[in-house]
PQR file of N, CA, C, O and H, with PARSE charges and radii, in Angstrom:
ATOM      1  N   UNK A   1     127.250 -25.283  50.101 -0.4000 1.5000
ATOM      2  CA  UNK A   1     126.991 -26.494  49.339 -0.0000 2.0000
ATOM      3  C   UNK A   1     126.347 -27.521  50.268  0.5500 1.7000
ATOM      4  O   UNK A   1     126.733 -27.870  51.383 -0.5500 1.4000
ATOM      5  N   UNK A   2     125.076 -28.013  49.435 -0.4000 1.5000
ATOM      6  CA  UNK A   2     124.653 -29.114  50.345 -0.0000 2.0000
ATOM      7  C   UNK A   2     125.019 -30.339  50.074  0.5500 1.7000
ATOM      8  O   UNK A   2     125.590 -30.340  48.984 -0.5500 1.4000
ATOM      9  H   UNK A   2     124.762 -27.730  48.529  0.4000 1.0000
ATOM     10  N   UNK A   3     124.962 -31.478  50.578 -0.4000 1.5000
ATOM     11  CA  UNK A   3     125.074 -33.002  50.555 -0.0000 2.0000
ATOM     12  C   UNK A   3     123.941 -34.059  49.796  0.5500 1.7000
ATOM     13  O   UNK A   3     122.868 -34.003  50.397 -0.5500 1.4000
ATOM     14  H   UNK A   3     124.498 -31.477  51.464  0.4000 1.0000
ATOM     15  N   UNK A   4     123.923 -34.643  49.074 -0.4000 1.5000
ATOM     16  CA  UNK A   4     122.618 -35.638  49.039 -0.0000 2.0000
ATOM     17  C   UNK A   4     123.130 -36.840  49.125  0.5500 1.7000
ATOM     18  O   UNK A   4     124.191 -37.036  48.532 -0.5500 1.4000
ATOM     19  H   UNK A   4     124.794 -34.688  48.586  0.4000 1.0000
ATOM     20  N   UNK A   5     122.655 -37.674  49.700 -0.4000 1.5000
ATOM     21  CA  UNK A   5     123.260 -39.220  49.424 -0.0000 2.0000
ATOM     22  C   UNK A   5     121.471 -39.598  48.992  0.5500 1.7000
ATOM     23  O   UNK A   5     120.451 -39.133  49.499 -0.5500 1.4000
ATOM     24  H   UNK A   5     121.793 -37.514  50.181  0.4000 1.0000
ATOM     25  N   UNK A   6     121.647 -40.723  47.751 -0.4000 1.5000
ATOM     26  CA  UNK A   6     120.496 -41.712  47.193 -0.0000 2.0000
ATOM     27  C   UNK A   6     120.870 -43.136  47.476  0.5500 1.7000
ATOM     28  O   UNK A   6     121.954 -43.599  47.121 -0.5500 1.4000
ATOM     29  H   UNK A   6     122.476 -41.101  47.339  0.4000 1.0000
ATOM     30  N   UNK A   7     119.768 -43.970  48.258 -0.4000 1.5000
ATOM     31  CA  UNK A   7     119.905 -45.263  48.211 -0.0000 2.0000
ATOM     32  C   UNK A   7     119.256 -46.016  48.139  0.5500 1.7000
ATOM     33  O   UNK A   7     118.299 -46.277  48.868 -0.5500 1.4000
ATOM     34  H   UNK A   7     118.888 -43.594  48.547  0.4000 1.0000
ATOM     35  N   UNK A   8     119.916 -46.928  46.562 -0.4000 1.5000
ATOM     36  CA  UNK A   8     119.176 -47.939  45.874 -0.0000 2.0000
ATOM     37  C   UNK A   8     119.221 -49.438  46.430  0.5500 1.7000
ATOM     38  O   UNK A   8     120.153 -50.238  46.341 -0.5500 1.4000
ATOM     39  H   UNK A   8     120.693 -46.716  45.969  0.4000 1.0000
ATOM     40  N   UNK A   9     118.072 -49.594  46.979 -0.4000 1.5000
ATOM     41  CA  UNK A   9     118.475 -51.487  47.335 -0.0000 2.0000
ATOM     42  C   UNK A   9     117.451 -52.585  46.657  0.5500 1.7000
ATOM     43  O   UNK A   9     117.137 -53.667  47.153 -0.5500 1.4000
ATOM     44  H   UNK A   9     117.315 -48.944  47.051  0.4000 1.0000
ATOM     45  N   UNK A  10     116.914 -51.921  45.130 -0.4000 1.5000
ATOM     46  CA  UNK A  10     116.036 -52.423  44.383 -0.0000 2.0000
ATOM     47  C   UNK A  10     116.969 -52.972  43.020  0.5500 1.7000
ATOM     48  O   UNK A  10     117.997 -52.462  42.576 -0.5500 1.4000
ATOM     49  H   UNK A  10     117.169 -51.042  44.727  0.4000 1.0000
ATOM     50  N   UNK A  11     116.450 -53.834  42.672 -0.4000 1.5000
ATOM     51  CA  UNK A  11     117.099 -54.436  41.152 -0.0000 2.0000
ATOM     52  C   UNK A  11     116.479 -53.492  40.163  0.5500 1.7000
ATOM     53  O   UNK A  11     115.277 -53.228  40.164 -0.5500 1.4000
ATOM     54  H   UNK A  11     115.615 -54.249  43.033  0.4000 1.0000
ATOM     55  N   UNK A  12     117.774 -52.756  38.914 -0.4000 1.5000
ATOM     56  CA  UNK A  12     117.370 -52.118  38.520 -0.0000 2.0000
ATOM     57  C   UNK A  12     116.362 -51.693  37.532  0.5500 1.7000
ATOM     58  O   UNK A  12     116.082 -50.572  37.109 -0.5500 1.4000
ATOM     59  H   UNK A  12     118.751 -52.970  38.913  0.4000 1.0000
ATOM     60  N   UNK A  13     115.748 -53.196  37.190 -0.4000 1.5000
ATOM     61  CA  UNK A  13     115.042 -53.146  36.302 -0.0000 2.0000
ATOM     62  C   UNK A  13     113.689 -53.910  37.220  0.5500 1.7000
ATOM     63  O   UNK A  13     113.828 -54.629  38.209 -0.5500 1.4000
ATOM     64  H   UNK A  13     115.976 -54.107  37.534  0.4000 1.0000
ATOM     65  N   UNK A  14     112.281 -53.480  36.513 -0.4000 1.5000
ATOM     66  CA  UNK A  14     111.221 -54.000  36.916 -0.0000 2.0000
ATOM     67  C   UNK A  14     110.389 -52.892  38.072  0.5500 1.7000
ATOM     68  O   UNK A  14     109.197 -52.913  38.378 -0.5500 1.4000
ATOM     69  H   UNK A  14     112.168 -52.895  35.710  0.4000 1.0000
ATOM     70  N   UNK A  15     111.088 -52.285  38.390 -0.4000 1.5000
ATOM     71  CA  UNK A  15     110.364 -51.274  38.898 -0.0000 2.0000
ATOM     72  C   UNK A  15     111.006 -49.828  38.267  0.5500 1.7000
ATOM     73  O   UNK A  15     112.159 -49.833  37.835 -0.5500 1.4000
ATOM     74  H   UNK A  15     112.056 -52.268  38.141  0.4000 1.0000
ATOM     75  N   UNK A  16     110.205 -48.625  38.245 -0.4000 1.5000
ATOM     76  CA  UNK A  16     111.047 -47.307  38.069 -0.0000 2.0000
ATOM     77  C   UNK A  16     111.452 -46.638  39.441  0.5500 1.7000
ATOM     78  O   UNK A  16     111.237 -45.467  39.757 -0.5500 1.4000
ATOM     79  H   UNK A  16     109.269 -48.620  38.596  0.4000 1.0000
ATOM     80  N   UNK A  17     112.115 -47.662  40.237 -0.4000 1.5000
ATOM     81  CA  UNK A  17     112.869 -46.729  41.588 -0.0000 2.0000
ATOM     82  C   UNK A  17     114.331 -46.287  40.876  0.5500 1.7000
ATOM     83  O   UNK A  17     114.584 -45.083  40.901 -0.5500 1.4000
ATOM     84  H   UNK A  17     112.290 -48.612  39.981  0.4000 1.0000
ATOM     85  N   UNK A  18     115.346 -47.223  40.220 -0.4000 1.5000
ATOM     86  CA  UNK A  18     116.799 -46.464  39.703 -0.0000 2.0000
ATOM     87  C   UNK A  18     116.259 -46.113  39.096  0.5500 1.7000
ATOM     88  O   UNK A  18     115.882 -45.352  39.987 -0.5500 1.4000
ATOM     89  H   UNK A  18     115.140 -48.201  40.199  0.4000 1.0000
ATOM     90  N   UNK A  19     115.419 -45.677  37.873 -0.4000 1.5000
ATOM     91  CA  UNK A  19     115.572 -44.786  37.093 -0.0000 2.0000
ATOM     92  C   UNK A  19     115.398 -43.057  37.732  0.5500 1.7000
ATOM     93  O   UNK A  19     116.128 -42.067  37.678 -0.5500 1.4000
ATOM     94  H   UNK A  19     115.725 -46.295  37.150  0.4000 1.0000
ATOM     95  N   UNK A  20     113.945 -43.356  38.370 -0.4000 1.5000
ATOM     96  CA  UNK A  20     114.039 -42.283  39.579 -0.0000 2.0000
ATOM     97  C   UNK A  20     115.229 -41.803  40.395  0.5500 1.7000
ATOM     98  O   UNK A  20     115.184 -40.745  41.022 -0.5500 1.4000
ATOM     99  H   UNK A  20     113.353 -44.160  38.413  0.4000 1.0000
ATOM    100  N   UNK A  21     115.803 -42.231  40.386 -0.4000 1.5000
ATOM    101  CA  UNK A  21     116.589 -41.968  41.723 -0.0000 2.0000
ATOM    102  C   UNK A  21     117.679 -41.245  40.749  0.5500 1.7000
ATOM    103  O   UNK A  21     117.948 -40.080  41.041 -0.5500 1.4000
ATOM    104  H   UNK A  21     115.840 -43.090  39.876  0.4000 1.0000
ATOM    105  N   UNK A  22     118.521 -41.986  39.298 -0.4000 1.5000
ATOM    106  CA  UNK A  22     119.203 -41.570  38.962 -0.0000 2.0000
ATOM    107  C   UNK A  22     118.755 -39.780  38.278  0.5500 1.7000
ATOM    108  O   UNK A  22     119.574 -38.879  38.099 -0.5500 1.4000
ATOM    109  H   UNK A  22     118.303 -42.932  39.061  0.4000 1.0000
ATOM    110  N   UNK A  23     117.359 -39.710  38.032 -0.4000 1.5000
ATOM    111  CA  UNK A  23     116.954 -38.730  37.576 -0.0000 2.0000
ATOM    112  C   UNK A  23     117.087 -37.751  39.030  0.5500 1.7000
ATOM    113  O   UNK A  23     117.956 -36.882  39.108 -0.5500 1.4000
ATOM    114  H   UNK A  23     116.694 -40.442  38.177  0.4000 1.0000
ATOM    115  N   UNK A  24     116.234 -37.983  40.008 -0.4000 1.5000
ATOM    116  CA  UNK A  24     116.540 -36.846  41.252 -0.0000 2.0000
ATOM    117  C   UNK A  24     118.085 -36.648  41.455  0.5500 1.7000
ATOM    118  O   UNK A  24     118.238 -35.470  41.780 -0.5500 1.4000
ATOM    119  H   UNK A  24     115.527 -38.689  39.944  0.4000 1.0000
ATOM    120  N   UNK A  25     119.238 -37.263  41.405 -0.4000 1.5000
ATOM    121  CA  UNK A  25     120.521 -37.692  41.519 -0.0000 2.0000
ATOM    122  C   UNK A  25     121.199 -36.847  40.211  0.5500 1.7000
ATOM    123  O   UNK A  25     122.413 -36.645  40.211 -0.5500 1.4000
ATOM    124  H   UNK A  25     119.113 -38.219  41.140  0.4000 1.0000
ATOM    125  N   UNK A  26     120.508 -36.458  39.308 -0.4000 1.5000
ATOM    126  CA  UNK A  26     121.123 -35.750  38.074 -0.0000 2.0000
ATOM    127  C   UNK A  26     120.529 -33.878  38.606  0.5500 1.7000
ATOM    128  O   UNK A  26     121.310 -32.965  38.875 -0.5500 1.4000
ATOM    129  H   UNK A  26     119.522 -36.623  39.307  0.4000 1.0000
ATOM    130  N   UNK A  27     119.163 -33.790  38.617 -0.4000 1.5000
ATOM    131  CA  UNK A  27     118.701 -32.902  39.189 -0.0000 2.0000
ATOM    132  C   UNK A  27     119.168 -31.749  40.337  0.5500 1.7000
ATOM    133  O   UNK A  27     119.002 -30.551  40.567 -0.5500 1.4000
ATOM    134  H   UNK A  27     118.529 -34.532  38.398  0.4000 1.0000
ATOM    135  N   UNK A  28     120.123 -33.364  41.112 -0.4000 1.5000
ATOM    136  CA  UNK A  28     120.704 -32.141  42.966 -0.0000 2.0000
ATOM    137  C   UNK A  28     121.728 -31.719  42.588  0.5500 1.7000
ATOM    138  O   UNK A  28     122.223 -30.720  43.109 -0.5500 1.4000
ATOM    139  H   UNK A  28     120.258 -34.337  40.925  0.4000 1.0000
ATOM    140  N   UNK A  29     122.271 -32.331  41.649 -0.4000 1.5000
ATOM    141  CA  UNK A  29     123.973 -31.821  40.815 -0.0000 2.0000
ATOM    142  C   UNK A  29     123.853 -30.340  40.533  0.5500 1.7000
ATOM    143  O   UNK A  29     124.844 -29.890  39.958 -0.5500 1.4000
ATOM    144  H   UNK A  29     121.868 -33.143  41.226  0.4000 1.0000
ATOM    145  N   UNK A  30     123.083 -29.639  40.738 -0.4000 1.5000
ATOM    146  CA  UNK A  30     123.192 -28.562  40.478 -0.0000 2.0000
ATOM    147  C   UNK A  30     124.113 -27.708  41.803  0.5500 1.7000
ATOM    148  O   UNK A  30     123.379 -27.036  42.527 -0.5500 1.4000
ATOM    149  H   UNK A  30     122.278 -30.005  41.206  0.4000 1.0000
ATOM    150  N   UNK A  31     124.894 -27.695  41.991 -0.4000 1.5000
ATOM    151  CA  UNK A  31     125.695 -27.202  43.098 -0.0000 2.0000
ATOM    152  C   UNK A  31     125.652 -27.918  44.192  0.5500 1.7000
ATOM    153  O   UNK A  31     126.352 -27.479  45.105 -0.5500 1.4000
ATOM    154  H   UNK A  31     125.491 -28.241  41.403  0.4000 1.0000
ATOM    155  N   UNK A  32     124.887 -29.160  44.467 -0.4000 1.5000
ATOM    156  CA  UNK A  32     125.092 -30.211  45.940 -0.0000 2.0000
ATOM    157  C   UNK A  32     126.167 -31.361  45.573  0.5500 1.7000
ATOM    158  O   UNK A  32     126.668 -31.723  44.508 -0.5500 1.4000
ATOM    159  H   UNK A  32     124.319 -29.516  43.725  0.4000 1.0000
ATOM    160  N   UNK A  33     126.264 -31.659  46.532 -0.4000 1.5000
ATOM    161  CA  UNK A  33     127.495 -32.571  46.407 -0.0000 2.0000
ATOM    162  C   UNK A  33     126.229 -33.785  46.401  0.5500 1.7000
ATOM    163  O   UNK A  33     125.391 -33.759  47.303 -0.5500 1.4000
ATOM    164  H   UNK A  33     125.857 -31.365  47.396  0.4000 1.0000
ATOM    165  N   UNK A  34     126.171 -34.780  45.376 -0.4000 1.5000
ATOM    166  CA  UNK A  34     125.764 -36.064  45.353 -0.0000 2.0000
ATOM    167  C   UNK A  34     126.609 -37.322  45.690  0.5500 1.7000
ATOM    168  O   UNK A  34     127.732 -37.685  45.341 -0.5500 1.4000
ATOM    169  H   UNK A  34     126.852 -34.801  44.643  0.4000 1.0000
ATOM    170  N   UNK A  35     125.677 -37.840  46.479 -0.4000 1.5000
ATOM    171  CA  UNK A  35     126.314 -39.888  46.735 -0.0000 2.0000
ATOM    172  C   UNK A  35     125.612 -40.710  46.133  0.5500 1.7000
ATOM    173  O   UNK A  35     124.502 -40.294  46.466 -0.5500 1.4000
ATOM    174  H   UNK A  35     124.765 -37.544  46.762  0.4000 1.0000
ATOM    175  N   UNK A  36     125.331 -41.986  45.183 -0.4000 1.5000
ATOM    176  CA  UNK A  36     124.258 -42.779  45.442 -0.0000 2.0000
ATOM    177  C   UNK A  36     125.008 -43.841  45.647  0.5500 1.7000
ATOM    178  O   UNK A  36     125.923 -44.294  44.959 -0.5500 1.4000
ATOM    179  H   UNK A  36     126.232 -42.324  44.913  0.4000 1.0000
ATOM    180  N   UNK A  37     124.377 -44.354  47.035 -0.4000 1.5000
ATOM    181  CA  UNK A  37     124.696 -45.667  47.596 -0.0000 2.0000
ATOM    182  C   UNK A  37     123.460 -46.880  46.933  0.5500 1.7000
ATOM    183  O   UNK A  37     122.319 -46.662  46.524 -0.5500 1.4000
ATOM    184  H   UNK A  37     123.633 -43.986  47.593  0.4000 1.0000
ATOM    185  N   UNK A  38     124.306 -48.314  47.045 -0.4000 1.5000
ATOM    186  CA  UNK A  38     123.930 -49.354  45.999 -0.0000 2.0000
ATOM    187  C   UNK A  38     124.166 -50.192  47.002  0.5500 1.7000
ATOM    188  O   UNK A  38     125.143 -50.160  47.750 -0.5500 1.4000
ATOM    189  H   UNK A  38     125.233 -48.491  47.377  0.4000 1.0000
ATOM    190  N   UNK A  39     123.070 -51.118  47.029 -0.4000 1.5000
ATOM    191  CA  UNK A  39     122.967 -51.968  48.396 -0.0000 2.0000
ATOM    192  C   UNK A  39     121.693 -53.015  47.829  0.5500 1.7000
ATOM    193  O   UNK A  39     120.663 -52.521  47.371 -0.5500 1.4000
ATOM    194  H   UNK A  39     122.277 -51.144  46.421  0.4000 1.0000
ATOM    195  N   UNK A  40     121.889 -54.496  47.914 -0.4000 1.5000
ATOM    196  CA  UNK A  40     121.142 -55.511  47.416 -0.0000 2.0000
ATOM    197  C   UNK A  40     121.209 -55.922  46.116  0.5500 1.7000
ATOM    198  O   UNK A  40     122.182 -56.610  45.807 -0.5500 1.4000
ATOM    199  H   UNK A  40     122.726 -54.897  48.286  0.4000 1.0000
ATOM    200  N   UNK A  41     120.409 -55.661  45.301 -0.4000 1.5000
ATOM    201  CA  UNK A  41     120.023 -55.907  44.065 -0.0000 2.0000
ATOM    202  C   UNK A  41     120.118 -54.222  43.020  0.5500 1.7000
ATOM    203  O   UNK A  41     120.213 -54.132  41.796 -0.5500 1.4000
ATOM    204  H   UNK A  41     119.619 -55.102  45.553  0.4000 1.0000
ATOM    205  N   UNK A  42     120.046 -53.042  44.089 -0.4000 1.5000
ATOM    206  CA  UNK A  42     120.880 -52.077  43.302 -0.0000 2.0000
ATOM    207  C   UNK A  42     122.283 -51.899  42.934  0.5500 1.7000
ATOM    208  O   UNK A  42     122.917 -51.059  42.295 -0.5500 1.4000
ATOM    209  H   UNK A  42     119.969 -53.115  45.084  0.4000 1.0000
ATOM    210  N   UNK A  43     122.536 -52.936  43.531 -0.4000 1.5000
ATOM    211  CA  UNK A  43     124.370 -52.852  42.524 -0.0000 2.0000
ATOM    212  C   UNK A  43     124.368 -53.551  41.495  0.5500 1.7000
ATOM    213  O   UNK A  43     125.471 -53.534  40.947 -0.5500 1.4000
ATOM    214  H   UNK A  43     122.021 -53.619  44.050  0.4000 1.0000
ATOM    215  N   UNK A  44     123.406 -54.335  40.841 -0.4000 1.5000
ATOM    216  CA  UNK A  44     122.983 -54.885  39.650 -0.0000 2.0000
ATOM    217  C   UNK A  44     123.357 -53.313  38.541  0.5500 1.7000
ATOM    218  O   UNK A  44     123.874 -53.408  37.428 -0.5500 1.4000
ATOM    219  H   UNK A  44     122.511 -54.350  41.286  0.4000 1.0000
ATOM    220  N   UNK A  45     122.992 -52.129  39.121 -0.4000 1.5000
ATOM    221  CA  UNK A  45     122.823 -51.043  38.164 -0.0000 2.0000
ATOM    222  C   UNK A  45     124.361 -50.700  37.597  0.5500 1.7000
ATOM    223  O   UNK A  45     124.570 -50.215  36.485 -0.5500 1.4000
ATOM    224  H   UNK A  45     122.573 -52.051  40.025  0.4000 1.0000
ATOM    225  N   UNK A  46     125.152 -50.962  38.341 -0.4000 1.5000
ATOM    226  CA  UNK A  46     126.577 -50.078  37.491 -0.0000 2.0000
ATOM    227  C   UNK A  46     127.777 -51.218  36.904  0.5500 1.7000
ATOM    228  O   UNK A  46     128.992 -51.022  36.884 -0.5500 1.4000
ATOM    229  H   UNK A  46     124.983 -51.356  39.244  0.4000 1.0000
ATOM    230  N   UNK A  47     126.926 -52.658  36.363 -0.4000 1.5000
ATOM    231  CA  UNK A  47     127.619 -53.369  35.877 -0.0000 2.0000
ATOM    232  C   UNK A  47     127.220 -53.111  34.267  0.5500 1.7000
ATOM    233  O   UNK A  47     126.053 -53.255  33.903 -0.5500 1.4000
ATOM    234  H   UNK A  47     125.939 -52.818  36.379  0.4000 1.0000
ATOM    235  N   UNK A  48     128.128 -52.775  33.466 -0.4000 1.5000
ATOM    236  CA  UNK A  48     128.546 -52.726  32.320 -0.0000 2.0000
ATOM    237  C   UNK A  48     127.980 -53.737  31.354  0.5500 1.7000
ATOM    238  O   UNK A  48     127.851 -54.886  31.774 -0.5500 1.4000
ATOM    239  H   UNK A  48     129.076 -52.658  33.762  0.4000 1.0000
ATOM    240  N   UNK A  49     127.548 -53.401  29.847 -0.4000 1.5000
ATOM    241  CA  UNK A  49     127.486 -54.220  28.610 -0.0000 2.0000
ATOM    242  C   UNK A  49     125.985 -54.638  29.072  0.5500 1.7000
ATOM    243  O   UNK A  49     125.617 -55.697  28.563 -0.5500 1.4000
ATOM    244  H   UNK A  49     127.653 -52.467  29.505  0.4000 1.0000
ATOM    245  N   UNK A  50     124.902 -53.916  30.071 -0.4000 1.5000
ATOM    246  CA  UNK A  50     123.333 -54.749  30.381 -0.0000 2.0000
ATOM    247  C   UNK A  50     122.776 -55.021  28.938  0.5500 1.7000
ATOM    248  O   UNK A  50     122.572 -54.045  28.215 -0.5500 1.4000
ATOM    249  H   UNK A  50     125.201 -53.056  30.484  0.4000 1.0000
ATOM    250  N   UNK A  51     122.554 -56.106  28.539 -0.4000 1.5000
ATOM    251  CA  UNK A  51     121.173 -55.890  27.532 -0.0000 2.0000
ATOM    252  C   UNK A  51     119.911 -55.620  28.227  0.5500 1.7000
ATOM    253  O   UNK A  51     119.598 -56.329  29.184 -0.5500 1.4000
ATOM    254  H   UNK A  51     122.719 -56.899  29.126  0.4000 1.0000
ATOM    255  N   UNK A  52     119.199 -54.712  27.855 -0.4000 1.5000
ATOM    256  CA  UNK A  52     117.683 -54.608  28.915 -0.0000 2.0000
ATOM    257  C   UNK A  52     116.742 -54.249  27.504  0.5500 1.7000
ATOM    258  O   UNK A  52     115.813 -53.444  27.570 -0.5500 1.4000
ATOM    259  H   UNK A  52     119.454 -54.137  27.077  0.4000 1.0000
ATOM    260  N   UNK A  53     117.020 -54.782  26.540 -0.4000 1.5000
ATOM    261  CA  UNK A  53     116.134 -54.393  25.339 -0.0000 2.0000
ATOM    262  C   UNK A  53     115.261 -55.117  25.151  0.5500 1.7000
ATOM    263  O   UNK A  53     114.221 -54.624  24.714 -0.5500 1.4000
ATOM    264  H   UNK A  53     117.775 -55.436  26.486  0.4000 1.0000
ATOM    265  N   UNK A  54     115.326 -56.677  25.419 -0.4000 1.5000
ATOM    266  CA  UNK A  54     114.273 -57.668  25.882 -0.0000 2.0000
ATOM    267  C   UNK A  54     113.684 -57.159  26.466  0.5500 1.7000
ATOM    268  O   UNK A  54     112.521 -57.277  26.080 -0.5500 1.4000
ATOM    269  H   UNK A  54     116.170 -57.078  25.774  0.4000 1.0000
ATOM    270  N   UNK A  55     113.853 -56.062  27.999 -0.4000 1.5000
ATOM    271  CA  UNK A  55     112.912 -55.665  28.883 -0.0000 2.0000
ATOM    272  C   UNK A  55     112.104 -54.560  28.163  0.5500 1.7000
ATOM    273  O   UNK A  55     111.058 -54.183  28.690 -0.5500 1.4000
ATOM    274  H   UNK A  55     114.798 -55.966  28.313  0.4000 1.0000
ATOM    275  N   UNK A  56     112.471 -54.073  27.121 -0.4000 1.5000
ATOM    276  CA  UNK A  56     111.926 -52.803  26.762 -0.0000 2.0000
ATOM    277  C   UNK A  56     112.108 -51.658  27.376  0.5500 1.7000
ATOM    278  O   UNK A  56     111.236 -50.805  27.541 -0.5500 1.4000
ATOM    279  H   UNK A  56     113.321 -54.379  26.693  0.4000 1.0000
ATOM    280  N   UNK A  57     113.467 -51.584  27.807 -0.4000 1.5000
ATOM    281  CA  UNK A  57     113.822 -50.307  28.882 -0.0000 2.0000
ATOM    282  C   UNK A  57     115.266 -49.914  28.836  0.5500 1.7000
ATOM    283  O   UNK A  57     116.107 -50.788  28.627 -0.5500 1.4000
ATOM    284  H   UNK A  57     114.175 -52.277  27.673  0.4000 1.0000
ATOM    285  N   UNK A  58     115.608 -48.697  29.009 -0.4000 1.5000
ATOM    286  CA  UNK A  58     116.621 -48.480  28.661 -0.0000 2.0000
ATOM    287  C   UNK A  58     117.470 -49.031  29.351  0.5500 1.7000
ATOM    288  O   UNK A  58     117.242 -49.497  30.467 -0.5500 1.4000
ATOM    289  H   UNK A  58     114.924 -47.987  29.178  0.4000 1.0000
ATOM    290  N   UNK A  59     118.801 -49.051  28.645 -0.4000 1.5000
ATOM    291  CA  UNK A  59     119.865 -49.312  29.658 -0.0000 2.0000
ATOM    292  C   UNK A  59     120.810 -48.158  30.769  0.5500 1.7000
ATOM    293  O   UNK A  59     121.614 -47.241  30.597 -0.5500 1.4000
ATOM    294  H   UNK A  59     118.986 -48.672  27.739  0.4000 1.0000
ATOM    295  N   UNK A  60     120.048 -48.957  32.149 -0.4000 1.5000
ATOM    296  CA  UNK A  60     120.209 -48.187  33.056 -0.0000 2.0000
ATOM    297  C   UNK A  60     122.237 -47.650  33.668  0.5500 1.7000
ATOM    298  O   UNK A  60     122.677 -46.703  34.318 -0.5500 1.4000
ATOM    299  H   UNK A  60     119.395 -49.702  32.289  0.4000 1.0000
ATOM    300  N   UNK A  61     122.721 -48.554  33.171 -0.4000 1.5000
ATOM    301  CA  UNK A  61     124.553 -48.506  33.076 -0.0000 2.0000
ATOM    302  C   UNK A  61     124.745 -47.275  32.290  0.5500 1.7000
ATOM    303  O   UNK A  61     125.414 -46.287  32.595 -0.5500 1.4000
ATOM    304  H   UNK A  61     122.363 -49.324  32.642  0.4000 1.0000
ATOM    305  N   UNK A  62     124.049 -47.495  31.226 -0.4000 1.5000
ATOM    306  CA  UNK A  62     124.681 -46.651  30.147 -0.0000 2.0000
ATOM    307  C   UNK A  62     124.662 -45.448  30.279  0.5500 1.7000
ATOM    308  O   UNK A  62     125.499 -44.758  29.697 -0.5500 1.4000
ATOM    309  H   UNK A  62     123.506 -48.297  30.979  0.4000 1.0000
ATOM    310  N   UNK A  63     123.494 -44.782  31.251 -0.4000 1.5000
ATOM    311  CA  UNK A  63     123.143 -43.611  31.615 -0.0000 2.0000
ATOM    312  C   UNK A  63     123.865 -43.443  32.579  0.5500 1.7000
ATOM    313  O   UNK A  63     123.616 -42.420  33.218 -0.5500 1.4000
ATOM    314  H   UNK A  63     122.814 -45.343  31.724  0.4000 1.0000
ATOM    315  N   UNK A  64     124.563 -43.974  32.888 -0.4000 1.5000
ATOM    316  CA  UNK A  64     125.343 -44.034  34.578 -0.0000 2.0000
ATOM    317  C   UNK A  64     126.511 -43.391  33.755  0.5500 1.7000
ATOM    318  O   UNK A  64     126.960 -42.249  33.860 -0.5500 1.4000
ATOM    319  H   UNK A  64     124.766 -44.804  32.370  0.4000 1.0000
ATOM    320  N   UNK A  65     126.834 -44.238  33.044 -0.4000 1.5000
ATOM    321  CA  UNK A  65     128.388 -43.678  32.270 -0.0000 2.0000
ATOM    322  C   UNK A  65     128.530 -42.388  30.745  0.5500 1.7000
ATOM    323  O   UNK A  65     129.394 -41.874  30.035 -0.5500 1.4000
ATOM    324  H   UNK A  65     126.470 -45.165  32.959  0.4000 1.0000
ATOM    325  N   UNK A  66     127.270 -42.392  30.907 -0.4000 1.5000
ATOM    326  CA  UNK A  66     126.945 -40.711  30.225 -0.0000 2.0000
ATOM    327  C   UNK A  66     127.281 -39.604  31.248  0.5500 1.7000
ATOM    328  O   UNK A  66     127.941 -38.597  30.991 -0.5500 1.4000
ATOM    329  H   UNK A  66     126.567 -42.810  31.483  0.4000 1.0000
ATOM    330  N   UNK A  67     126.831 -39.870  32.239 -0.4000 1.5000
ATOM    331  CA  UNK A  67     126.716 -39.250  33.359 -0.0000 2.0000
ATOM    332  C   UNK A  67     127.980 -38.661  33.700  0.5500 1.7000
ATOM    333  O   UNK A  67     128.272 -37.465  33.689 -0.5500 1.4000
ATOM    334  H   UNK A  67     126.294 -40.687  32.448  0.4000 1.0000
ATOM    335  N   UNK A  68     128.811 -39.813  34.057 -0.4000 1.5000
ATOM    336  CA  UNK A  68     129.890 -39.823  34.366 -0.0000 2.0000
ATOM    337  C   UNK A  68     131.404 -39.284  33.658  0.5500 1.7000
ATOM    338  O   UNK A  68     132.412 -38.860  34.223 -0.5500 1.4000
ATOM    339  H   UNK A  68     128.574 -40.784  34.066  0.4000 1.0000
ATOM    340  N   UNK A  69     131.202 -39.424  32.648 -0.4000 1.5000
ATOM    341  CA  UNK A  69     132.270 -39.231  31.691 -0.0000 2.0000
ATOM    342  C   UNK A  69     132.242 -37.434  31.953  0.5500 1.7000
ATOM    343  O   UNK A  69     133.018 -36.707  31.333 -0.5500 1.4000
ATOM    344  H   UNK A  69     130.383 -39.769  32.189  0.4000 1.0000
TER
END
């Protein structure tokens, strides 16, 4: 088994780096052990209830806790 650690230090909206990252980060799950580290304006991503529909983009939490469950 391999290791991956991902690290986000971008706000999660306005660019597609978390969405990326959470997609490569869903991808290594296939038998690697995943980390994603959240540092700056990427810990904006795993706070709960985002509206991002004004932004026209999904909500990046929500996929976190699909994920997760």
């Amino acid at each position: 088994m391999k290791s991956v650690i991902y690290l986000l230090d971008d706000a999660p909206y306005g660019s597609g780096k978390a969405y990326g990252l959470l997609d490569a980060a869903v991808l290594s799950l296939s038998g690697d052990k995943v980390t994603v580290g959240l540092d700056g304006g990427g810990k904006y991503l795993v706070l709960a209830y985002q509206d991002s529909e004004v932004l026209g983009m999904p909500n990046l939490s929500d996929i976190i806790y699909a994920y997760t469950r």
